[in-house]
C-alpha positions as CSV (number, residue, x, y, z in Angstrom):
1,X,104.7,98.8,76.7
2,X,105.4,100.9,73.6
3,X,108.8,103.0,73.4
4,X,107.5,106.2,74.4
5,X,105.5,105.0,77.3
6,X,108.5,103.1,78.6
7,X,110.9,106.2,77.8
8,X,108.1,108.6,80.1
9,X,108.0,105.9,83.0
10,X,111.4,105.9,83.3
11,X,112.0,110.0,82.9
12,X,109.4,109.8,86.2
13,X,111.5,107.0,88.0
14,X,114.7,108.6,87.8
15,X,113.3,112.3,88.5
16,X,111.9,110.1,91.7
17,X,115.2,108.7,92.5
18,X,116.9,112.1,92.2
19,X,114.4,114.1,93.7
20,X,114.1,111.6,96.9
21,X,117.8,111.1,97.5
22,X,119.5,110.2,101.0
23,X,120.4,113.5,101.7
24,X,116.9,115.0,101.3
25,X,115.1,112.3,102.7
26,X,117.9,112.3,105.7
27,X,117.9,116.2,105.8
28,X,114.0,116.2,105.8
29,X,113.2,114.0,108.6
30,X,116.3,115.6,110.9
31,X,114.8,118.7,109.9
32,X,111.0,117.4,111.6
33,X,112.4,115.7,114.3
34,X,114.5,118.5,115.6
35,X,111.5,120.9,115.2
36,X,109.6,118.4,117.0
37,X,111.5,118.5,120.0
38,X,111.4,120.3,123.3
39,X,113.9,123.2,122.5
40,X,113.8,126.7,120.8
41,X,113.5,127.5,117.3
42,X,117.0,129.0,117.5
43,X,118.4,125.6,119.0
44,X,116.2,123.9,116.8
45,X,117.4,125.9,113.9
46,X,121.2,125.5,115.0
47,X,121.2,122.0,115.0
48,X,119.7,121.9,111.5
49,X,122.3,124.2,110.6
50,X,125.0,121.7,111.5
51,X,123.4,119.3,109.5
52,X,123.2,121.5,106.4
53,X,126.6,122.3,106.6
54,X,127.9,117.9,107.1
55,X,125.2,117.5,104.1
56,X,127.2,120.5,101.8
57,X,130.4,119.1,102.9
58,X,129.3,115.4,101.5
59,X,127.8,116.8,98.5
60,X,130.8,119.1,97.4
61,X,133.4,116.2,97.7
62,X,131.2,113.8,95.7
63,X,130.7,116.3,93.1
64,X,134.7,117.2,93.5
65,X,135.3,113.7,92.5
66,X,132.6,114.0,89.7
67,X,134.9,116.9,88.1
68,X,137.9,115.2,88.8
69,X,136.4,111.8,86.7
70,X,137.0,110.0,89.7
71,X,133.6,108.2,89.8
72,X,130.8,108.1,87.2
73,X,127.8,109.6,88.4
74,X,127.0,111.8,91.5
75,X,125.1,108.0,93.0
76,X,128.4,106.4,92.4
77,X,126.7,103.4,91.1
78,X,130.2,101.6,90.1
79,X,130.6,99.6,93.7
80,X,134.1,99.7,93.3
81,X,134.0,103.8,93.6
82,X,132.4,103.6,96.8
83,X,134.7,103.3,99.3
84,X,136.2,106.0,100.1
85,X,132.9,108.4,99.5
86,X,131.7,106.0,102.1
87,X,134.7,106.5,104.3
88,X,134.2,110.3,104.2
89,X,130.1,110.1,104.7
90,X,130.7,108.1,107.6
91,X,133.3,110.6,109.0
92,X,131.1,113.2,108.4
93,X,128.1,111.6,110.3
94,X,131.0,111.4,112.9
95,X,131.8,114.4,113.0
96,X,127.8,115.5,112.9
97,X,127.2,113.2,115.7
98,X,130.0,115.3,117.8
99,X,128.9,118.8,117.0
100,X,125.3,117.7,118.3
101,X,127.0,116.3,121.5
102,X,128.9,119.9,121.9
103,X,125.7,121.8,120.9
104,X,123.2,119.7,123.4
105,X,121.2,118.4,121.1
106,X,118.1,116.2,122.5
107,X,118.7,112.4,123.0
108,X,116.0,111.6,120.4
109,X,117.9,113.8,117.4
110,X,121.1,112.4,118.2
111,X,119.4,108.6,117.9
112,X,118.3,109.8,114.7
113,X,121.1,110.9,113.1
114,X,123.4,107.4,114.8
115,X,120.7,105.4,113.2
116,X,121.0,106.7,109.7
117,X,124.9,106.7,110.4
118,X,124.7,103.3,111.1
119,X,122.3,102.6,108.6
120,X,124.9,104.0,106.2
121,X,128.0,102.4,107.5
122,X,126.0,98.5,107.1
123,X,124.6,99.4,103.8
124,X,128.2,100.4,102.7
125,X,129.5,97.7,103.9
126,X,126.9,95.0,102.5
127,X,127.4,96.7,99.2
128,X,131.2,95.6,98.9
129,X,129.5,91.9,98.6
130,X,126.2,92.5,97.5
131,X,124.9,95.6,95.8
132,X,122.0,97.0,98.1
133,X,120.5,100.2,97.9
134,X,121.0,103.0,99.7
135,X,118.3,105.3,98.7
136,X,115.9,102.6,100.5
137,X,118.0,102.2,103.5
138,X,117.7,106.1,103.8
139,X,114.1,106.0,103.2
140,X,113.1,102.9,105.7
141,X,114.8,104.3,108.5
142,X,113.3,107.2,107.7
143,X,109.7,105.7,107.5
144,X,110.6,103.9,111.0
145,X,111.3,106.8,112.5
146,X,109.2,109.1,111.4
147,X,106.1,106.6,112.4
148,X,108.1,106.6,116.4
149,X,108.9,110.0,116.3
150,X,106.6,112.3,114.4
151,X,103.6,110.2,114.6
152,X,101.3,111.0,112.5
153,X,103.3,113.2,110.1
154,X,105.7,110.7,109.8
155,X,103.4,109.0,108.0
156,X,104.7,110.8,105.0
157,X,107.8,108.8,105.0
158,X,105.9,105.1,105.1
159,X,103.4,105.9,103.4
160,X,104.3,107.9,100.3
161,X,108.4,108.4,100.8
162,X,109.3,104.8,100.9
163,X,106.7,103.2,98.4
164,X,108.0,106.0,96.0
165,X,112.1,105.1,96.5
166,X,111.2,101.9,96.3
167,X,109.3,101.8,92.9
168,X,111.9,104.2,91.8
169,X,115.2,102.5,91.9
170,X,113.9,99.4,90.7
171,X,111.7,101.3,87.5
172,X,115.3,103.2,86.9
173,X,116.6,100.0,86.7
174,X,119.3,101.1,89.5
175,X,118.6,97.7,91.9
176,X,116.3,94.9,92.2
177,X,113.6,94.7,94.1
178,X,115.6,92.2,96.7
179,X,118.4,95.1,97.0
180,X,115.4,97.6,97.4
181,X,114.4,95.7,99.5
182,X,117.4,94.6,101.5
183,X,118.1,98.3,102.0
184,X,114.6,99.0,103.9
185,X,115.2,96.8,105.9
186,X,118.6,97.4,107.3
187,X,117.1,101.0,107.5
188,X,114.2,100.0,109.5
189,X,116.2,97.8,111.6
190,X,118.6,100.2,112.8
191,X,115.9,103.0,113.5
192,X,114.0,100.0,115.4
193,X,117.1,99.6,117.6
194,X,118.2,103.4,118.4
195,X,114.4,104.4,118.8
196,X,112.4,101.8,120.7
């Protein structure tokens, strides 16, 4: 592969891996599912507000530690950064977890969002060993539930989300495909468990 071909291929991988990030791909499929559900549009549209505003919260401390030169890039791909982001998305999801409790939410949103939670806490917790890929966790859990919840919609997810991540991180040169991999399926694994 000549220089400029290999320089376009991997301007489209990491526009991919930016464009199809956790918190899209997580904000996306919340957003479907609680649309999906049995309640109003102004329930439906409350609970995706909560979500909006633990997604804002994450993204302005990461991007406050950015600023600061705490970590390196907004995907905090140094593994020794990671901690305490993780620590923080993991309250968050916490905390998101609660506010759907106190709002109502239906049974089947608040699975969602504790098996992404969960999905993150392993995957952070994998990647103090072994360096494993988030943005596929995200995405498989994501393609699991969407195929359970949404049905055919969430075919978006397994068929064209996932494949996309996938090819992405490893063309960026971000993981391997074993992390890429590894990711999916801790992903799928904990939407299997909260949503079957």
């Amino acid at each position: 592969m000549n220089a400029h071909r290999r320089a376009s291929y991997l301007r489209v991988a990491r526009f991919l891996t930016n464009a199809l990030n956790p918190f899209f791909v997580f904000t996306t499929l919340y957003t479907l599912v609680a649309f999906s559900s049995q309640t109003s549009a102004l329930r439906s549209t409350l609970y995706v507000g909560a979500e909006l505003v633990a997604a804002a919260f994450v993204v302005g401390y990461i991007l406050l530690l950015r600023m600061r030169r705490r970590i390196g890039d907004f995907w905090i791909s140094v593994r020794a950064e990671r901690l305490i982001p993780a620590l923080v998305l993991l309250s968050t999801f916490a905390a998101l977890l609660g506010a759907l409790v106190f709002l109502g939410a239906p049974g089947v949103l608040f699975r969602t969002t504790l098996s992404m939670g969960l999905t993150s806490a392993a995957v952070a917790a994998v990647t103090l060993i072994w360096k494993t890929s988030a943005h596929s966790a995200a995405a498989g859990n994501a393609a699991v539930v969407g195929l359970l919840v949404l049905g055919c919609p969430g075919l978006l997810f397994s068929l064209v989300v996932l494949p996309l991540i996938l090819w992405s991180r490893v063309a960026a040169a971000a993981h391997t495909l074993p992390q890429t991999l590894a990711g999916a399926g801790v992903g799928a694994a904990f939407a299997l468990l909260f949503l079957t």
